[in-house]
C-alpha positions in Angstrom: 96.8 56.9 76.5 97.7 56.1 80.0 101.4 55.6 79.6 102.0 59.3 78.9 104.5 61.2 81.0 103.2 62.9 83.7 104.2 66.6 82.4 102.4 65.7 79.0 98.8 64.1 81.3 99.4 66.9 83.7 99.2 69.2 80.2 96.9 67.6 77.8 95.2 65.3 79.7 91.3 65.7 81.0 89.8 64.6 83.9 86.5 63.5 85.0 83.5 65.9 84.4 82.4 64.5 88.5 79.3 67.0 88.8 81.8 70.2 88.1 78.4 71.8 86.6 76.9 71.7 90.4 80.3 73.6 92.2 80.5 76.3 89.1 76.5 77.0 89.7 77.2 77.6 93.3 80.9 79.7 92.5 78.9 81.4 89.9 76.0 82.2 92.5 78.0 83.1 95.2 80.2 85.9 93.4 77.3 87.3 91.0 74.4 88.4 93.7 77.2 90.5 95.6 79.0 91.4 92.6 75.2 92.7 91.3 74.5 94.6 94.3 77.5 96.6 94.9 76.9 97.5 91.3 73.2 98.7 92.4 74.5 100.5 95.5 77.8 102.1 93.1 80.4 100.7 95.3 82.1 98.7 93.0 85.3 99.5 94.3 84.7 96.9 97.5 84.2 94.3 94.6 87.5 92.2 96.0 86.5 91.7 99.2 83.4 90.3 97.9 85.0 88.3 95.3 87.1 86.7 98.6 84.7 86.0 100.5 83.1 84.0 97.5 86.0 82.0 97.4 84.2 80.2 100.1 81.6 78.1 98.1 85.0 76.4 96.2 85.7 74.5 99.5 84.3 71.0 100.0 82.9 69.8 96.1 83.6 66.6 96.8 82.7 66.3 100.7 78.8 65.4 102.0 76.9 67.9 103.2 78.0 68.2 106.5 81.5 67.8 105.7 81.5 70.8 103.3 79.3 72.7 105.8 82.1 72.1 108.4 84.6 72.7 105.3 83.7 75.9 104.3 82.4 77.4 107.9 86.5 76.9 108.7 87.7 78.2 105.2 85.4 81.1 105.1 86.4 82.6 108.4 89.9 82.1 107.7 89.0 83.7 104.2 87.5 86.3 106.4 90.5 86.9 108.5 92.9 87.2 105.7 90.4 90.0 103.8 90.4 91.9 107.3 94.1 91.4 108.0 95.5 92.5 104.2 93.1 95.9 104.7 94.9 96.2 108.4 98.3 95.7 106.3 97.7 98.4 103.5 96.5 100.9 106.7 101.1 101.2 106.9 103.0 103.2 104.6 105.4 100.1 104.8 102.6 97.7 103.7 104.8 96.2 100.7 107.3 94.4 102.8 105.6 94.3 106.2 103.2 91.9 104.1 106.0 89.5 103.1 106.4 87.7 106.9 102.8 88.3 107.8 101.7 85.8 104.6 104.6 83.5 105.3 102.9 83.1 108.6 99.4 83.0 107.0 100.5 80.9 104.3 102.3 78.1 107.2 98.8 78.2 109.5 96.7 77.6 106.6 98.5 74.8 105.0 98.6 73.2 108.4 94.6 73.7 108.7 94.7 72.3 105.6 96.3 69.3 106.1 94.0 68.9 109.7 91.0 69.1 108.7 92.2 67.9 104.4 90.6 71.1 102.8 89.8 70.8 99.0 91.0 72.3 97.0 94.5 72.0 99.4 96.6 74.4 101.1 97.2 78.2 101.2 96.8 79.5 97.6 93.3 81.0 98.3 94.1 82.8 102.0 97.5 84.1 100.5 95.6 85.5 97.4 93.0 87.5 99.3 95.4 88.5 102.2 98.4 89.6 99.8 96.3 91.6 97.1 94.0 93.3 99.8 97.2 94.7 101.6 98.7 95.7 98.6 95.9 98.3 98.2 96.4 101.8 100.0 93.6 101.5 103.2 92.2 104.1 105.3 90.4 103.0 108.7 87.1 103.6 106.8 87.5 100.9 104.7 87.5 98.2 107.8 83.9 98.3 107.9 82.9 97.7 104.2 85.7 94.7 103.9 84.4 93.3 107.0 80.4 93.6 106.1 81.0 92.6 102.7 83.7 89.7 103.1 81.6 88.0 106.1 77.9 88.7 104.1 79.4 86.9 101.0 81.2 84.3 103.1 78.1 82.9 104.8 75.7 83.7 101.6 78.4 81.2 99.9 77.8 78.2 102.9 73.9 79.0 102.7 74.3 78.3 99.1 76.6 74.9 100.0 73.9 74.0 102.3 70.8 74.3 100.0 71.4 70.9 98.4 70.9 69.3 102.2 67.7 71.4 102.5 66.1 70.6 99.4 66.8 66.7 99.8 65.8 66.9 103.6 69.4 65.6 104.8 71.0 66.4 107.6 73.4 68.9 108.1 74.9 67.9 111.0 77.2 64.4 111.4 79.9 62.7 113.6 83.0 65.1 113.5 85.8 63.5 111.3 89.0 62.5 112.7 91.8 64.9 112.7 94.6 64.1 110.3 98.0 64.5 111.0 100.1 67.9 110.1 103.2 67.4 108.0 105.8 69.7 109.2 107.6 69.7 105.6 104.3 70.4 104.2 104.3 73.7 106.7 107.7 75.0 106.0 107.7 74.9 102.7 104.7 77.3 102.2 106.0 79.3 104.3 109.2 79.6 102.3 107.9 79.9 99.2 105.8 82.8 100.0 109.1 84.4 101.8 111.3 83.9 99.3 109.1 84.9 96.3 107.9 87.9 98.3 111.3 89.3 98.9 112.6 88.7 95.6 109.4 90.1 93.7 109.7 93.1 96.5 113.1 93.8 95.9 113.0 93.8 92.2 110.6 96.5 92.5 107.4 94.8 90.3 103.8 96.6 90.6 102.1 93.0 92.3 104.5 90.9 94.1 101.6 89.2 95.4 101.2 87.3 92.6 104.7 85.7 93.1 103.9 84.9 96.6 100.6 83.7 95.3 102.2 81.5 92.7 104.9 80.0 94.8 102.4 78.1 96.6 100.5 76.4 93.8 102.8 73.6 93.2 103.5 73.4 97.1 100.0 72.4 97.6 101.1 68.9 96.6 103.8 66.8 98.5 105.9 65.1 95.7 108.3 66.7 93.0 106.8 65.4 90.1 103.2 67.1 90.9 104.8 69.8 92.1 106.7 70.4 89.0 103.4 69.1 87.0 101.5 72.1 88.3 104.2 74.9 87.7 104.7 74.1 83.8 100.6 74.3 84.3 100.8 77.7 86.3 103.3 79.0 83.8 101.5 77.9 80.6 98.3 78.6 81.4 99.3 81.9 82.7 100.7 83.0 79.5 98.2 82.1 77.4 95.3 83.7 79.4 97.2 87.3 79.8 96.0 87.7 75.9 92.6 87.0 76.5 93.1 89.2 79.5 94.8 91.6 77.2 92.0 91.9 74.8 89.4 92.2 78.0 91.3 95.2 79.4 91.7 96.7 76.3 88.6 96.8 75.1 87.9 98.6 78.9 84.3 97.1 79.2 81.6 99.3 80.8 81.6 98.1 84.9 78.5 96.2 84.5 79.4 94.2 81.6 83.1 93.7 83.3 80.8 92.3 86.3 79.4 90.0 83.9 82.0 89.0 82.5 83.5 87.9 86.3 80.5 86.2 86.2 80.8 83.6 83.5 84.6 83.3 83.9 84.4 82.5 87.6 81.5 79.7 86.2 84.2 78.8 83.7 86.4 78.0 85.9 85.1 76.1 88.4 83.9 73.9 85.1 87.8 73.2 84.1 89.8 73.6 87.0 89.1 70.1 87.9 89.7 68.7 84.4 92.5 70.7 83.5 94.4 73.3 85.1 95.7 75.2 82.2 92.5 74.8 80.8 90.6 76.6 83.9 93.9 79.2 83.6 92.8 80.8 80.7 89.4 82.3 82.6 91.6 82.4 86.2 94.0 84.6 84.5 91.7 87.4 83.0 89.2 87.0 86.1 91.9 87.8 88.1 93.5 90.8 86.2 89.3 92.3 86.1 89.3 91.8 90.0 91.8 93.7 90.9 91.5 96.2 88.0 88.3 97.2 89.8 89.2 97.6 92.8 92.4 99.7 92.1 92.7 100.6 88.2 96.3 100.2 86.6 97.8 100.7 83.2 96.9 97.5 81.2 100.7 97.0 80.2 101.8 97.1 84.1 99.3 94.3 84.9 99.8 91.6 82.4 103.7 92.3 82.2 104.0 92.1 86.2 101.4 89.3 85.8 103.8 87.2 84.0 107.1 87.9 85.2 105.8 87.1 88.8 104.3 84.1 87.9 107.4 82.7 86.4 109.2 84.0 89.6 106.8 82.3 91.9 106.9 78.9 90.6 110.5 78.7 90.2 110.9 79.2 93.8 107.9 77.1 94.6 109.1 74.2 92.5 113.0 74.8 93.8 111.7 74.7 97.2 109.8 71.2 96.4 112.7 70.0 94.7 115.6 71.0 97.4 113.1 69.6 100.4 111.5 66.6 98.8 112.0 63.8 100.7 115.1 61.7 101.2 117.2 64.5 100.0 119.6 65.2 102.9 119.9 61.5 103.5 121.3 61.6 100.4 124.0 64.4 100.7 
């Protein structure tokens, strides 16, 4: 059915499989050899900076070789920066609103890097995430060395991984540097805003993670019209609710750390199946993975976590999608 409203597609609907099995290998790869490692060295705790530095090898499915070399060199260091930067945040006694303006900044030079160099998947979702939820930890100086070692190891483990397909087959790796694309201004401001205004308000309510509002707003700003803007914030919302009960039952049931690990595992490898196909699909393993992530790096009640879990997602895309809607184009023409 093709004539289906977009909200219904956008909900129901599946897209192509297009060789998801190949990017979930590499995602699953990338975040189980650390993940594995710090479990044999019993530092399990410096799981998240390994987990963001993994986000690396989700940059470039779609691009050749040398395109998602060049792809994920960029995304990784930036992934890098934002991992070092959020534990140089949580060093300050006022980490949880000196955070706010230094991700609104993040989140504006990322989406315009994004739109440069036309990252995929888009815009600032994945800087935002590791930068807010890594400041929102309590730091000491000590832990600058682990999140650097282990964010830039698992960064450039991820491209190595990106870059195996090229050695196997013989190609080359290297190629004539694509043309810059132009930088929307709009595009710019409006992360910017969303992480802002989502910040302060998640901030001033007093919730456990307003990261995750600032995280949220941006999901439906990755994309520059209203209707796939609003599209992916029913998504965000949906899938979000439905996957705290699986996250529920996982936390619950308090899992020994190495089967937690493994169960990061699969769901990372889930995701990376769905999240093309269908977003609240791939939502239901984001949403636990997530909650497990941070849960080892900084234990909290179960309750706290899934209830400021959902209230800040539903913050975050209200002022993500109010932001696309107020901005989108032709508005003040109009008034």
């Amino acid at each position: 059915m093709t004539d289906r409203h977009p909200l219904i597609q956008g909900l129901l609907g599946f897209g192509p499989h297009s060789g998801a099995h190949r990017v979930a290998l590499r995602a699953g790869l990338s975040i189980a050899v650390p993940l594995l490692v710090l479990f044999s060295i019993d530092h399990v705790e410096w799981s998240i900076y390994a987990a963001f530095g993994a986000f690396t090898s989700l940059y470039g499915r779609s691009s050749d070789y040398a395109g998602r070399l060049r792809m994920q060199s960029v995304a990784g260091g930036v992934l890098v920066a934002s991992v070092i930067g959020g534990v140089l945040v949580g060093l300050s006694p006022a980490r949880s609103w000196l955070v706010i303006p230094l991700a609104a900044l993040l989140a504006a030079g990322s989406a315009a890097l994004s739109d440069r160099q036309r990252w995929h998947p888009p815009g600032a979702l994945f800087p935002i995430f590791a930068f807010t939820a890594c400041a929102s930890i309590p730091a000491t100086p000590a832990l600058l060395v682990p999140a650097t070692v282990v964010s830039v190891s698992v960064a450039a483990f991820s491209i190595l991984l990106g870059a195996t397909g090229a050695l196997r087959r013989g190609r080359s790796l290297t190629g004539a540097r694509p043309e810059a694309h132009p930088i929307e201004l709009r595009h710019v401001i409006r992360a910017a805003a969303g992480v802002l205004i989502a910040g302060t308000i998640a901030t001033s309510i007093g919730i456990g993670h307003p990261y995750w509002a600032m995280v949220s707003a941006v999901v439906p700003l990755a994309s520059r019209e209203f209707v796939p803007q609003l599209v992916r914030g029913v998504q965000r919302i949906v899938g979000t609710v439905i996957g705290l009960a699986l996250a529920a039952l996982l936390l619950w049931w308090s899992p020994p750390t190495l089967v937690a690990l493994v169960i990061v595992i699969v769901l990372q490898f889930a995701v990376e199946l769905l999240v093309g196909r269908n977003y609240v699909l791939a939502l239901l393993f984001i949403t636990p993975l997530a909650l497990l992530m941070v849960h080892l790096a900084s234990p909290a009640p179960t309750a706290g976590l899934i209830l400021d879990r959902g209230i800040e997602t539903i913050i975050g895309v209200v002022v993500g999608v109010g932001i696309g809607y107020l901005t989108r184009p032709g508005t003040f023409r109009r008034r």
